[in-house]
Structures are given as structure tokens and as C-alpha cells.
VEXBAKE-509486 format. One record per atom (N, C-alpha, C): z, x, y; residue in one letter. Coordinates in steps of 0.2 Angstrom, whole numbers, plus 5000, padded with zeros to 4 digits. Atoms other than C-alpha are relative to their C-alpha. Example, Ala and Ser with C-alpha at 12.3 -4.5 7.8 and 13.67 -1.06 7.14 Angstrom:
% residues 2
500050044994A503950624978A500050045006A499949964994S503650684995S500349965005S
//
This chain:
% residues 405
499349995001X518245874786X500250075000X499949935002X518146044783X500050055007X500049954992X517846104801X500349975003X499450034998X519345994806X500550065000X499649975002X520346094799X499950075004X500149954997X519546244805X500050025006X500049994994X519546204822X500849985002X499349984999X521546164820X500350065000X499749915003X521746344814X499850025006X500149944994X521046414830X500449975006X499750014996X521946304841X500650025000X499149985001X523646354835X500250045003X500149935002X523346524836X500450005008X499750014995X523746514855X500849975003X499250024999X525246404853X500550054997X499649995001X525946514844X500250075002X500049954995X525646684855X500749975006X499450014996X526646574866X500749984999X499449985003X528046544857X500450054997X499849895001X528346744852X500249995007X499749994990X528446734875X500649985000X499350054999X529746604873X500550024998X499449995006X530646694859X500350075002X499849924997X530546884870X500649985003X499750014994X530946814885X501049974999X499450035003X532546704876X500550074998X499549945004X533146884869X500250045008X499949954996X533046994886X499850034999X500449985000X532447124892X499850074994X499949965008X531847274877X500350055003X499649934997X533047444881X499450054999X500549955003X532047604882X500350054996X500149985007X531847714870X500650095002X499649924998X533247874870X499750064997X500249935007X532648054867X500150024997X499549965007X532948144854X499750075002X499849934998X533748294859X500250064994X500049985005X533748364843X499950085001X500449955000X532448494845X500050045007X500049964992X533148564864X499850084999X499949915000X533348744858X499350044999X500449985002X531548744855X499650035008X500150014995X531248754872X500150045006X499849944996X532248904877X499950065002X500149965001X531749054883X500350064999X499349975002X532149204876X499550085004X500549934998X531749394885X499650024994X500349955003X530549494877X499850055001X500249934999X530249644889X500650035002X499349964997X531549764896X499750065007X500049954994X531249864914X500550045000X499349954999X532250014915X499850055007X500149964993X532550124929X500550045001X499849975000X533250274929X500050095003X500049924997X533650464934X500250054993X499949945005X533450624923X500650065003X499949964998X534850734925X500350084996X500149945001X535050914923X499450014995X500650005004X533350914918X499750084999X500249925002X532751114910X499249975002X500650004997X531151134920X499450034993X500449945006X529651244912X500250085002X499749934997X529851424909X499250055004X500449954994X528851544921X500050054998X500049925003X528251734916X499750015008X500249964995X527651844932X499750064999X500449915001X526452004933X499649985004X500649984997X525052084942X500450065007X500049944992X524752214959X499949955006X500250024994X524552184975X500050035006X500149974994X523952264991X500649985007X499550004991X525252285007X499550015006X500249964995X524052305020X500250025008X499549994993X524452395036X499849945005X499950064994X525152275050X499549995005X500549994994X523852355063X499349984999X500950005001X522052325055X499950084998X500249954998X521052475051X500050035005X500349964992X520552615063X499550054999X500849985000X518952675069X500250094999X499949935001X518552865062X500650045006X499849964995X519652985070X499650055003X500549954994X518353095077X499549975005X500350034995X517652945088X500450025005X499549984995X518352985105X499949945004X499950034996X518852875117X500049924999X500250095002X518952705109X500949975000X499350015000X520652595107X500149994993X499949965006X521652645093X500949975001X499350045000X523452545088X500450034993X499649995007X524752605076X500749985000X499250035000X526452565072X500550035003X499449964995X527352685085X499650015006X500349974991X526252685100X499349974999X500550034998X524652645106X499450065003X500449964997X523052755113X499549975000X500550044998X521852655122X499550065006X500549984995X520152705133X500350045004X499949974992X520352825148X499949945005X500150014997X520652745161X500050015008X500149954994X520452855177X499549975005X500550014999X519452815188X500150035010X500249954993X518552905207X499549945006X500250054994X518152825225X499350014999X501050014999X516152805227X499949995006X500150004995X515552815244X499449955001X500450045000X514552645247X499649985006X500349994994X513952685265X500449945006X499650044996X514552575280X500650004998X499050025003X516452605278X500349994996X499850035005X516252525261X500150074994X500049965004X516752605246X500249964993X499950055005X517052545227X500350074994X499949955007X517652635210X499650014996X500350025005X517152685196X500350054994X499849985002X517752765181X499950084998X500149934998X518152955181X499550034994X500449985008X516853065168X500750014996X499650005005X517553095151X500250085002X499649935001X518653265151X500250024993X499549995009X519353235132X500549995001X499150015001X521053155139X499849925001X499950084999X521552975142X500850015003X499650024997X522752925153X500449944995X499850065006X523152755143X500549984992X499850005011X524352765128X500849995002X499350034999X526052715124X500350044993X500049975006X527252805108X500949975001X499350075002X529152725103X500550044998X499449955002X530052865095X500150055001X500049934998X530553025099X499850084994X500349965010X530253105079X499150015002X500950005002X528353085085X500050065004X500049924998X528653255096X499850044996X499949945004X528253375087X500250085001X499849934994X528953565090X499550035002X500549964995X527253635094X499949975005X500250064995X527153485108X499549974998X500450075000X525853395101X500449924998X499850065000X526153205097X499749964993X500550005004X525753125081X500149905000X499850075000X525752915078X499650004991X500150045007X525652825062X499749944997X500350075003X524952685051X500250014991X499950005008X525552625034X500049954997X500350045006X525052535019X500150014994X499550035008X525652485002X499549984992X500350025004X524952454985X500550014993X499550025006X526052374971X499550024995X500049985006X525752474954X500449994994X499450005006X527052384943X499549964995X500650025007X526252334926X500449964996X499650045003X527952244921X499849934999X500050065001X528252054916X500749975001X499350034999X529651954923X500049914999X500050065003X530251794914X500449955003X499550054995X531251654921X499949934997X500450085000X531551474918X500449965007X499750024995X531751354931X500449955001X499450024996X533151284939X500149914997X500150065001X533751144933X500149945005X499950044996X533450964942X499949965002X500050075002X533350784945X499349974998X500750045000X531950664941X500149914997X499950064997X531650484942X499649974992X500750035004X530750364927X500149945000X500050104998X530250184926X499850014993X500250025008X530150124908X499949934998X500050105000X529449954902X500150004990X499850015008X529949894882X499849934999X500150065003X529149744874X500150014993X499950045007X529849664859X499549994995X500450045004X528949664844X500249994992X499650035006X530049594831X500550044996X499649985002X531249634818X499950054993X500249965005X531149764803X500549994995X499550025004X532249694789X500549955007X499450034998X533749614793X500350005007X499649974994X534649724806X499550045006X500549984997X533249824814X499649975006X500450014996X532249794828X499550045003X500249964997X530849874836X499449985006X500550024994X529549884852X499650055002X500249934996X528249974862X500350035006X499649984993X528850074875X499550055002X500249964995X527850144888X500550015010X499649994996X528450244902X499650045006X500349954995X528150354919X500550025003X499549964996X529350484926X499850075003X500049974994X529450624940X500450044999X499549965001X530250784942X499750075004X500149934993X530050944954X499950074993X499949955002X529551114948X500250075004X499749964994X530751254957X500250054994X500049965004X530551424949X500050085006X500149954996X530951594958X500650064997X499849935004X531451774954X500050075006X500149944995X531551944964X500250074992X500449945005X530852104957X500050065002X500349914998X530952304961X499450014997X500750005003X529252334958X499850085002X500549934998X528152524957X499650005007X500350014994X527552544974X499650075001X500149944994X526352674983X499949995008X499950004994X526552695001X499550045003X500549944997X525152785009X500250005008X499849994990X525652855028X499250015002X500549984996X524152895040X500150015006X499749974994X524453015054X499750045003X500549974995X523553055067X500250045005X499749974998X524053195078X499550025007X500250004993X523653215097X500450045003X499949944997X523653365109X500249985008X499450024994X525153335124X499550045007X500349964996X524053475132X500650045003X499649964999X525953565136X500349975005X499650084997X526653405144X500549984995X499350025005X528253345139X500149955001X499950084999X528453135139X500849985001X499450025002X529753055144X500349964995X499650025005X531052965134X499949944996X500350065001X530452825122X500549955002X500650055002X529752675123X499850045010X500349984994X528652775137X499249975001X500550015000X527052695143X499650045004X500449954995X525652795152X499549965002X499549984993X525352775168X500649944998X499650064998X526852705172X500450015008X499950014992X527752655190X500650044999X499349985001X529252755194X500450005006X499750004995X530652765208X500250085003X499549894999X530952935217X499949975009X499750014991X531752945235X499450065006X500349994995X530952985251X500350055004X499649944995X531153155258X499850025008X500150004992X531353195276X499650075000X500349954999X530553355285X500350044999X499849935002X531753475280X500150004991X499950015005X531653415263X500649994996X499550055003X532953325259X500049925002X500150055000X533153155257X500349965007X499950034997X533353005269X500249954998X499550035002X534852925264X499849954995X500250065007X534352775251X499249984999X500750025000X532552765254X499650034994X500549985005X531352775241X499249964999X500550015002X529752745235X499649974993X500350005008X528652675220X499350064999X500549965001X527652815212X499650004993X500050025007X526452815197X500150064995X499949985005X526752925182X499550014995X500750015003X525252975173X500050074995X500049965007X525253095155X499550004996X500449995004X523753155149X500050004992X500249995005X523253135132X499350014998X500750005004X521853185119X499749934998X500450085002X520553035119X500050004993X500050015010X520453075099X500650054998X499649965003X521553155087X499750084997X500249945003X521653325083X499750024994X500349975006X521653315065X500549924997X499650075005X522153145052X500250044993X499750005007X523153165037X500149944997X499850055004X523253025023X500650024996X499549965004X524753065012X500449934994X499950045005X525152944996X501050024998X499549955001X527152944992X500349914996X499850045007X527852834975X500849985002X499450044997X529252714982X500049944995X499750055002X529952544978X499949945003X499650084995X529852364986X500049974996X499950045004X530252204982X499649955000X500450074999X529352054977X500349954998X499650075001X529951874978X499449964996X500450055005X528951764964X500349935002X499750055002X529251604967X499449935001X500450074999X528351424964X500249944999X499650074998X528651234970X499449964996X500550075003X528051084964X500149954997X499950075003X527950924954X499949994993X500450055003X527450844938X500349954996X499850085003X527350674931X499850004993X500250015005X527350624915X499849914996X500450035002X526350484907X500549984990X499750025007X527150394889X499949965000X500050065002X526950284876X500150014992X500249995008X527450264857X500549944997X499450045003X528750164845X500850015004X499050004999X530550114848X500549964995X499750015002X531750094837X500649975003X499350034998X533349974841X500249964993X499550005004X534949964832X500549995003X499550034997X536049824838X500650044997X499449965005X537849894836X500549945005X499850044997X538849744839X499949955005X500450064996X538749594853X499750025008X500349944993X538349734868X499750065001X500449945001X537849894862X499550014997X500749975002X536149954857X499950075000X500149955000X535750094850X499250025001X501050004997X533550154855X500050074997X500449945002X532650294847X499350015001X500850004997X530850334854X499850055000X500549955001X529450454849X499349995002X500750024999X527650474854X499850065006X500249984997X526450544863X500150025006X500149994992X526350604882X499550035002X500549954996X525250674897X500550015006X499649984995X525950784909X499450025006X500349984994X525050804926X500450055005X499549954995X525750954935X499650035006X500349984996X525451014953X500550055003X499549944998X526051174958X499750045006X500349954998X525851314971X500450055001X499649925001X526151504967X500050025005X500149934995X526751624980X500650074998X499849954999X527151794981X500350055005X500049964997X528051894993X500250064999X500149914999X527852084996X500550025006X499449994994X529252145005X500150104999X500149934999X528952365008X500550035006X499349984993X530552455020X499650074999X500049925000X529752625026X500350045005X499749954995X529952765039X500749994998X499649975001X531552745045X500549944998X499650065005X532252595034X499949945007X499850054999X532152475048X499349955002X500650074999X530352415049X499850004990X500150035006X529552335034X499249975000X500750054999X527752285028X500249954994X499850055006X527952115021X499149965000X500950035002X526252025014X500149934995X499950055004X526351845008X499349964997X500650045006X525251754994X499949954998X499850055004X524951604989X499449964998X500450045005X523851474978X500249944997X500050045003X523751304974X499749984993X500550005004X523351234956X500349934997X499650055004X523651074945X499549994992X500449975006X523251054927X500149934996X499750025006X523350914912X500250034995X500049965007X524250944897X500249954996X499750025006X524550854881X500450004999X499449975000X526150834876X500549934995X499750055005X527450744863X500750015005X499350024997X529150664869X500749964994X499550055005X530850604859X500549985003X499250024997X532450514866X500249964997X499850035002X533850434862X500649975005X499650014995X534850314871X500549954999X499350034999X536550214872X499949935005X500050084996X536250024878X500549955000X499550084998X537549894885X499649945005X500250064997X536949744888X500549955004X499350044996X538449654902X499849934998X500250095000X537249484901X499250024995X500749995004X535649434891X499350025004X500649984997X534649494908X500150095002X499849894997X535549674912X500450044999X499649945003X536249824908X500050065003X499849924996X536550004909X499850044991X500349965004X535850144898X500150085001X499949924998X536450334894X499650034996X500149975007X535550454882X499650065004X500249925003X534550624881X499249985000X500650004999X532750674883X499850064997X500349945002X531550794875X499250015000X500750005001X529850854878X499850074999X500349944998X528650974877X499249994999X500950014999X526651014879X499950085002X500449905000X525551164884X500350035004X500049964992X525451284897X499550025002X500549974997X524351354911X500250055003X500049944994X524151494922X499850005006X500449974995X523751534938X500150075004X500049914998X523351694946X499549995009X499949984997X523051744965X499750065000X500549945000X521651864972X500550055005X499749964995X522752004981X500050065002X500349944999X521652144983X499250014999X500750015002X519752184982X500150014992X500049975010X520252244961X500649994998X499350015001X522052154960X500249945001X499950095002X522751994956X500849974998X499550005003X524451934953X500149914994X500350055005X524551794938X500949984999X499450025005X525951694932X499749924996X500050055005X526151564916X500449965000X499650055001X526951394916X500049964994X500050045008X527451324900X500649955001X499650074998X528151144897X500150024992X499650025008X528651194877X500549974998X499350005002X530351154879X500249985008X499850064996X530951014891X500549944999X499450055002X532850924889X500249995006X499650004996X533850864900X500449904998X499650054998X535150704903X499849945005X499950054994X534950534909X500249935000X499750074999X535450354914X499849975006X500250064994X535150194923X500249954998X499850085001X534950014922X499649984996X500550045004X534049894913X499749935003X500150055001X533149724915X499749944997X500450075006X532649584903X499649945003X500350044998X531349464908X499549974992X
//
């Protein structure tokens, strides 16, 4: 009896699975299920970082000091002793090259050839520019001249102020109290170094004058070269001319193949030097940032920390000497590449409007400063001209835009 009962129990079981189907199905179908939107905001995203991009304006460069000497050397090269004879010799008003004379040679069968005439101790070859090189006993003298800056001053300067470019990144890293917020801010910016001065400077000028025997010949009128071609008319048999006819004939003015005698003569003048150096540096940053909402668009930024300045420069100098008769000049240019790290601390402060929660605009003020280096410039066998660049003291103005992502 008892397993009757148990095997009714199992049998129902299905009957009544299917009477649940009967009782779904009679209701329709189940609706689905509505979201719950409660929790949407959870969802939002909110920026965190800020790109900026801006320009440095009227940016105070670093400051620049100037010193040292520097050789002028003469235009022409050395010149070989003056008691050599017969060699080629160049100065800055004329010219005294080799003899070049030369005598027929008799090379049998009708043939003949040159060759150069023996040494007498003159030269036909030479050229002279001014008329002052006369001298009243009729010799001739030419010149060579070279310079040596003796100034021991120091000239200071700072450089010019002018633009520069930076890219700033800003990540959010929460609030400080209540009102406060603040973030890292790393950065990199760009900017020119244009630094340049003019200087009277101590100068000695040494002349060198070499003095040559006319032999009681008189030159014609400068710029005269020896030989040279010349025009003279054609006379008839009574000695006179036949109407316009002429001839080309050469012109030939002996000189001393050497100088008589040299003089050196040292004489305490003036020239000018132009100091001036071009270039670049970048600076490298990262520290805190302080932001100080100020109402629903403005933000006020303050930011301190470290930097590295990478600076690439090159010095030059020019030597600029007026002698004779003011209107030639020895000028001598200088120059030297150098680039340097330096350490260095940074602070700004900036003015932010936010138009929407992705962009903006930013005005404020920059400060930095770091080392200095020097470079110097070999401008003689025992002479060197030096200047110092220093980044102490670097402000200037700037603005741009902003991004939020």
C-alpha cells in the first residue's frame, strides 16, 4: 500500500509542471526587465589631463660678458726675408714678382728659342697703386699691415628680447581640502639666444715697409703695371707723325729684385670689435601645480620645480681695423661652436579660462634661472677671446591654449 501511494506521488509531479504551462501561457507573454538608470553618471567620463600650447613673449634672454685679444693678420700672407732676391713678394699697394726678361738663343738651322735674361738685380715685373709710395729721393717703398688687439676690458650685455614656443602636459591628481586642487605638470619649451655688442678696443697696428731702388726712373701714374702695352704714333721720315697711325709698344720699368732696406714700425691705434652669439636653448620641466578654481571658468595655476636647460650656441667675433688712408680695412672673423647642460629651477603663474570642459586659453608670467658656461676661441698662437653665458635670470610673458582629454 505504501508504494502505491509513492508511485502516485511521482506521477503527479509532471501533471502538475504542466499545469504551471497552462497557467503561463493563459497569462501572456512575461515583459522584460527595464534598466535601472539610476546609476548613469557612474559612467561619465571626466578629463584628467590638460595639453597646452603656447608662445613665450618678450622673453629676457641670458646675460652675456665679453673679453680677450686677438690677432688682425696681414691680408697678404707672410713675406719671404727681404734680402732674398728675386722671389714673388705681395703687399697691399703693389706687387714685385720674378724678373722676367728674357734673350734670343741661337739653336742652329734658322731655329731659335728664349730663355731667361741673367740676374742683373732688377725685375722688370711689378705693379704699385698709389702715388704717396714715391718717395722724394725716387725710390719706391710698398707696404704690409697687421694688427693685434690689446684691450683687457670686459663688456656686458643682455640679450635681446624674444619669442619662444612651449608644450605643457598637466595630469590631475585630486583635491587639497575643499577648494584646492592640484597636478603634475611636465613641460618642454624653446627659445633663440641673440646676443650682440660693438666695442672700441686697444689696438696695435704694425706697418711693414719695404723700400725699392727706381734706379732714377720715374713711373707712371698709379695703378701702373710693369711691362705694360702702350699707344704712341707712328712717325714719318722727317719725323713727324703720319696722320692717326700708331702703334702698340711695350713699357718696361726697372726695379730692385729685393728691397733696399725693411722697416717694422708698431703704432697704438683703435678698432672695432663686433661680439656677437646666435643660438638656441631648450628647456626640459617638471614639478607641482597648484589650481585655484575662481568661479564656473576661471582658474587660477601656480607651478614650481625643477628644470634642464640644453643650450646650443656659437660665438663670433669680428675684428674690424681702418688704416693707411681710412679707406682699406683689415677685418678678421672668429668663430666657435659650443652647447652645455645646466640645471636649473622654474616658477609661473597662470590665468585660465575654460570656454567648454575640453578647451581654453591661458595668460600668465614665467621665471627661470640655472648656471652658466663660457666659451672662448683660440685667436692667436698666445690669445683667446672668452665670453660667459648665464641663464640666472630669465622672465618673460606668455599665452595660449589649452586641451582636456
Amino acid at each position: 500500500m505504501r508504494l502505491l501511494i509513492v508511485a502516485l506521488c511521482i506521477a503527479c509531479v509532471p501533471l502538475k509542471g504542466l499545469g504551471a504551462d497552462d497557467d503561463q501561457e493563459s497569462k501572456g507573454p512575461v515583459p522584460e526587465e527595464i534598466p535601472d538608470f539610476s546609476r548613469l553618471d557612474e559612467y561619465v567620463y571626466v578629463p584628467k589631463s590638460t595639453l597646452s600650447l603656447g608662445t613665450r613673449l618678450f622673453l629676457k634672454g641670458p646675460r652675456t660678458s665679453y673679453s680677450g685679444q686677438g690677432v688682425l693678420p696681414s691680408d697678404v700672407g707672410p713675406l719671404t726675408s727681404w734680402t732674398v732676391p728675386n722671389v714673388s713678394r705681395t703687399y697691399d699697394d703693389g706687387t714685385v714678382q720674378p724678373d722676367a726678361r728674357t734673350i734670343p738663343e741661337d739653336a742652329g738651322s734658322s731655329a731659335s728659342y728664349t730663355v731667361l735674361a741673367p740676374s742683373d738685380g732688377r725685375t722688370n715685373t711689378w705693379t704699385y697703386n698709389n702715388a704717396s709710395q714715391i718717395q722724394p729721393n725716387g725710390d719706391i717703398t710698398f707696404h704690409t699691415y697687421s694688427g693685434m688687439v690689446t684691450d683687457t676690458g670686459l663688456y656686458n650685455t643682455d640679450s635681446k628680447p624674444n619669442l619662444g614656443l612651449e608644450l605643457i602636459l598637466d595630469r590631475d591628481m585630486g583635491k587639497i581640502g575643499k577648494h584646492l586642487k592640484w597636478s603634475i605638470t611636465a613641460g618642454l619649451s624653446i627659445a633663440d639666444i641673440h646676443s650682440s655688442t660693438y666695442s672700441t678696443v686697444a689696438t696695435t697696428l704694425t706697418t711693414l715697409t719695404d723700400t725699392y731702388d727706381l734706379f732714377g726712373q720715374v713711373p707712371p701714374v698709379p695703378p701702373f703695371s710693369s711691362p705694360s702695352a702702350v699707344s704712341q704714333a707712328v712717325l714719318n721720315s722727317t719725323g713727324g707723325t703720319s696722320g692717326t697711325n700708331t702703334q702698340e709698344a711695350t713699357q718696361t720699368i726697372l726695379l730692385g729684385d729685393k728691397p733696399l732696406s725693411e722697416t717694422v714700425v708698431p703704432t697704438l691705434t683703435t678698432s672695432t670689435n663686433r661680439y656677437f652669439i646666435e643660438g638656441s636653448y631648450y628647456t626640459l620641466r617638471i614639478g607641482p601645480t597648484l589650481i585655484f578654481p575662481m568661479g564656473e571658468h576661471f582658474k587660477l595655476t601656480a607651478s614650481v620645480g625643477p628644470d634642464l636647460i640644453y643650450a646650443g650656441s656659437e660665438y663670433n667675433v669680428l675684428e674690424d681695423l681702418v688704416y693707411a688712408t681710412g679707406e682699406t680695412a683689415l677685418t678678421q672673423l672668429y668663430q666657435k661652436e659650443n652647447s652645455r647642460l645646466l640645471p636649473g629651477y622654474y616658477a609661473d603663474v597662470n590665468l585660465r579660462y575654460d570656454m567648454t570642459e575640453t578647451s581654453g586659453f591661458y595668460l600668465g608670467g614665467i621665471y627661470e634661472g640655472a648656471g652658466s658656461y663660457t666659451q672662448s676661441i683660440q685667436s692667436g698662437p698666445s690669445s683667446n677671446y672668452t665670453t660667459k653665458i648665464d641663464f640666472e635670470s630669465e622672465e618673460g610673458v606668455k599665452a595660449g591654449m589649452t586641451v582636456r582629454f
